[in-house]
C-alpha positions as CSV (number, residue, x, y, z in Angstrom):
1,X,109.8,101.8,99.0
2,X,110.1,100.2,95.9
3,X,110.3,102.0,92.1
4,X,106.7,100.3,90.6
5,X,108.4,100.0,87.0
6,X,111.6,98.1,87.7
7,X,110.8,96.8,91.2
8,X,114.2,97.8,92.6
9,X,114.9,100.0,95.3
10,X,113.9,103.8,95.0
11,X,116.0,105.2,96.9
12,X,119.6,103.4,95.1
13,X,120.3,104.2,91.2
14,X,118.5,106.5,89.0
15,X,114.4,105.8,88.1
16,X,114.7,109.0,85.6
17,X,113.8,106.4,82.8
18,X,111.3,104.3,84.7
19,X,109.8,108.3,85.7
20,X,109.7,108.8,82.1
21,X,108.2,105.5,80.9
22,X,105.4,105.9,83.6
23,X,104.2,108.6,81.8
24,X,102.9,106.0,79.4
25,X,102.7,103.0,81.4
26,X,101.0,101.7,84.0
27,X,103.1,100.2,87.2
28,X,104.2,96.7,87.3
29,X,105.3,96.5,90.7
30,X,104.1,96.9,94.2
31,X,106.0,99.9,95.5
32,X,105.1,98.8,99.3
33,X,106.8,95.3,98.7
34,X,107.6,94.9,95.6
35,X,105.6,92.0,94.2
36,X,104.7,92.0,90.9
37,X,101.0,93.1,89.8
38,X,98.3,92.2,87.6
39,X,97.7,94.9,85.1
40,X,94.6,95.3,83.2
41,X,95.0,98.3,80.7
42,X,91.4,99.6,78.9
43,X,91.0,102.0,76.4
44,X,89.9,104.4,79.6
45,X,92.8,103.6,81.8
46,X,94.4,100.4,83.9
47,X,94.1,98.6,86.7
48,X,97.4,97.1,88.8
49,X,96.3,95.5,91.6
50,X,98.5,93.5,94.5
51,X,97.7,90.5,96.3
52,X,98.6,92.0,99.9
53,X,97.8,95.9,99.0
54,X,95.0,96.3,96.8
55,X,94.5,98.0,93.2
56,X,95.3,101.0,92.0
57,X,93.9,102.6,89.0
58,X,94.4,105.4,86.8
């Protein structure tokens, strides 16, 4: 698994920053491989979606 803010590695370093920024952002990274998505934010919410594993939404 991947961290969906930075795109490196979950389980090695500390995500407490990219935790605290995704509070307020939406993901830019694929947290099953770690491509990058394309993000659509809205005044109601975002969109990220991946090429091999679909969109998620808020």
């Amino acid at each position: 698994m991947f961290c969906d803010r930075c795109g490196e590695d979950a389980a090695q370093g500390d995500h407490a920053a990219c935790a605290a920024a995704r509070e307020l952002e939406p993901p830019r990274f694929c947290p099953q491989c770690r491509r990058r998505m394309k993000v659509q934010v809205v005044p109601t919410g975002w969109t990220a979606s991946c090429v091999e594993h679909g969109t998620r939404t808020s």
